[in-house]
C-alpha positions in Angstrom: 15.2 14.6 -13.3 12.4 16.7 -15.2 12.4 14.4 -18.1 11.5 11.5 -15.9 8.9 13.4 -13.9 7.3 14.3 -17.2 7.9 10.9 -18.8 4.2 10.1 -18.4 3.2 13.0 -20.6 4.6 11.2 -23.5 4.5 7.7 -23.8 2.5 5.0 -21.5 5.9 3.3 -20.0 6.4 4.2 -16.3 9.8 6.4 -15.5 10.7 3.3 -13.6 10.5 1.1 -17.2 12.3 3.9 -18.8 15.1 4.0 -16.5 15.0 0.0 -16.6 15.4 0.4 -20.7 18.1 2.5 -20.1 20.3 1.2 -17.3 20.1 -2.7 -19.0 21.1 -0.9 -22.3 17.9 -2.0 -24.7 18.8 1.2 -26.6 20.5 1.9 -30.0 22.9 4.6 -29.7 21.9 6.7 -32.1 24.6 10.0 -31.9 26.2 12.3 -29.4 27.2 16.0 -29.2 27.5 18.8 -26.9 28.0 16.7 -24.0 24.7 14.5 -24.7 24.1 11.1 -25.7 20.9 10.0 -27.9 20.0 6.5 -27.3 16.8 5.5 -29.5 14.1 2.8 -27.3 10.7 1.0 -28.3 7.9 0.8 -26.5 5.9 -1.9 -26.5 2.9 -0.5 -24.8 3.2 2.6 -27.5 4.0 0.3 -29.9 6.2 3.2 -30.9 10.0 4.9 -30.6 11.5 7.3 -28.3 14.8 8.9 -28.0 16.2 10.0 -24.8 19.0 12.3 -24.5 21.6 11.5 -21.7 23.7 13.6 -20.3 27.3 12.5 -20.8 29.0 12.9 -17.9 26.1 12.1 -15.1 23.6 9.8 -17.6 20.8 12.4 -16.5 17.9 12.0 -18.8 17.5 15.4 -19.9 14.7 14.5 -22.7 12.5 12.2 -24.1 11.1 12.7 -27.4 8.8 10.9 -30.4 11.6 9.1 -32.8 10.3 11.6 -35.4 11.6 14.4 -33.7 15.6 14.4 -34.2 17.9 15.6 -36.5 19.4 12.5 -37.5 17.4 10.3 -40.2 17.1 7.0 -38.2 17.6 3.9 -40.4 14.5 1.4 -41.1 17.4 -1.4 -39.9 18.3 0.7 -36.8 14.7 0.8 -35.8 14.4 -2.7 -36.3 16.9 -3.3 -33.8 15.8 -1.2 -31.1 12.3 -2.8 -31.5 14.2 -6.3 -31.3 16.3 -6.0 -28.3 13.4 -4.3 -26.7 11.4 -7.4 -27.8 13.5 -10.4 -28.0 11.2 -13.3 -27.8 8.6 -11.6 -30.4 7.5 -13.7 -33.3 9.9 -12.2 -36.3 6.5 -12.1 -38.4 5.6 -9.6 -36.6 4.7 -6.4 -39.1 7.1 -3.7 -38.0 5.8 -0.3 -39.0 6.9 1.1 -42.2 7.6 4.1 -42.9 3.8 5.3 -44.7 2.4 4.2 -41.6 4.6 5.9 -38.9 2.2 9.1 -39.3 4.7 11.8 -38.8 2.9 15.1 -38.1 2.0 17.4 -41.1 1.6 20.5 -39.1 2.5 22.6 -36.0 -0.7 23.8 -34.2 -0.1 26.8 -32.7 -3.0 27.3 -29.6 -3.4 30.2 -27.9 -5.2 31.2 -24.5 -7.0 34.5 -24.4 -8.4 36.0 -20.8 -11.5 38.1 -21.4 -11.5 41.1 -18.6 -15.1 41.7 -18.6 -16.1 38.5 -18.1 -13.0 37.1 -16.0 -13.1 33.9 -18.0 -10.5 32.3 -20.3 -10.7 30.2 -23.9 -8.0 28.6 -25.9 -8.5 28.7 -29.3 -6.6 27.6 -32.2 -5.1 29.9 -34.3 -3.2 28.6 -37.1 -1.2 25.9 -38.6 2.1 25.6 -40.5 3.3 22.9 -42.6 5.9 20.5 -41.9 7.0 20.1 -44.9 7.7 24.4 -45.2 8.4 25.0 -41.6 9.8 22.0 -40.3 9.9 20.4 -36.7 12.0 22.3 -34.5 9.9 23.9 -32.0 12.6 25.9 -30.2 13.7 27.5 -33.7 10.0 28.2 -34.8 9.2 29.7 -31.3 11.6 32.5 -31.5 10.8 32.8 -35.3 10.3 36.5 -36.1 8.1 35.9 -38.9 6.0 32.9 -37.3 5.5 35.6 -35.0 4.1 38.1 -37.2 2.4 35.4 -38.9 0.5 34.2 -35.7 0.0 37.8 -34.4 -1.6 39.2 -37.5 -4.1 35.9 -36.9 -4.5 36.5 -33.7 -5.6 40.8 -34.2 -8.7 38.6 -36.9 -9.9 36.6 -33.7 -9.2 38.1 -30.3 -12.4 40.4 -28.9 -11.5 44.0 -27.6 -11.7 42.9 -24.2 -9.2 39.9 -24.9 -5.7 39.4 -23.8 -2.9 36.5 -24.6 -1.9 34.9 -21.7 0.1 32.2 -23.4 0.6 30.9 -27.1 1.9 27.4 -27.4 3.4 25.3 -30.2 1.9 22.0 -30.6 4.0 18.9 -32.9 1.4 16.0 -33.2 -1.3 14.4 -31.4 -0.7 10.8 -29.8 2.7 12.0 -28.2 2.7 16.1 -28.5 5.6 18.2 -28.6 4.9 21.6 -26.9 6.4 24.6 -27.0 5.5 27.9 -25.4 6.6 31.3 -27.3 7.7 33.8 -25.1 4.9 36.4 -25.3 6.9 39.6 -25.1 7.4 38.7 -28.8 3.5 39.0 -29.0 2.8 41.4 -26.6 5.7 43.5 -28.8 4.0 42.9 -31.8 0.0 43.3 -30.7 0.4 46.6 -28.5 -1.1 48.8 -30.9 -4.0 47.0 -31.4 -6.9 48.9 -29.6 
């Protein structure tokens, strides 16, 4: 269960709390396709939502991911709820989070790492950003993006030394709970071999 293993990564609850949310069903079913389910979960150490997505037939975690990262647009009521049934003896004064104060990222960072040869030593360096609001969220679509590609490469040819080589490029989606996504570097290796 990589999801589980990697659970840590994104949020402060323990795979063992996880699994606890999951199996006594604290979760809001949120949708289901291809043989997944996508059950929505609060926090309370994050003070924040999750999604995990379930497989189906075996109820394998596959995922877990920020609440801001979904296709579905998840109701302010239907957050309520999964923060209430995760926190049923909270004081209903409590200030749930609107939706100004969520802090939904505004851009994808992408972050590269460069080996130098000569001296046998490695940086990562930001090279660019792209807006939300033009590019959207999905990582796996941006990553195999032709022109995000060209976009990053042509930044990438303005910063690298001679002696520098990519090693990896990532995709980055927030800061307190990051998304990341690697893009496969024959893309950039296809696109930066002329450069001498």
């Amino acid at each position: 269960m990589h999801a589980l293993d990697r659970v840590e990564d994104r949020l402060s609850l323990t795979p063992r709390e996880v699994l606890e949310l999951l199996d006594n069903d604290l979760v809001v079913l949120i949708g289901e396709e291809e043989g997944k389910y996508y059950k929505l979960f609060w926090s309370t150490i994050d003070r924040s939502w999750f999604i995990a997505s379930c497989n189906q037939k075996t109820l394998e975690v596959v995922t877990i991911l920020p609440h801001y990262y979904n296709r579905w647009n998840i109701a302010q009521d239907t957050l309520e709820r999964a923060r209430t049934i995760a926190e049923p003896c909270k004081a209903p004064d409590t200030a749930l989070p609107t939706k100004h104060s969520m802090q939904l990222p505004s851009v994808v960072k992408v972050i590269a790492r460069l080996y130098n040869s000569q001296t046998q030593s490695f940086r990562g360096t930001t090279v660019c950003t792209f807006p939300v609001s033009e590019y959207g969220m999905d990582l796996d679509a941006l990553a195999i993006n032709l022109n995000i590609a060209l976009a990053i490469c042509e930044k990438l040819k303005s910063i690298m030394k001679p002696e520098e080589q990519v090693t990896m490029v990532i995709l980055r989606l927030g800061s307190h709970v990051p998304i990341v996504k690697e893009v496969d570097l024959n893309y950039i290796h296809a696109i930066l071999e002329p450069r001498h």
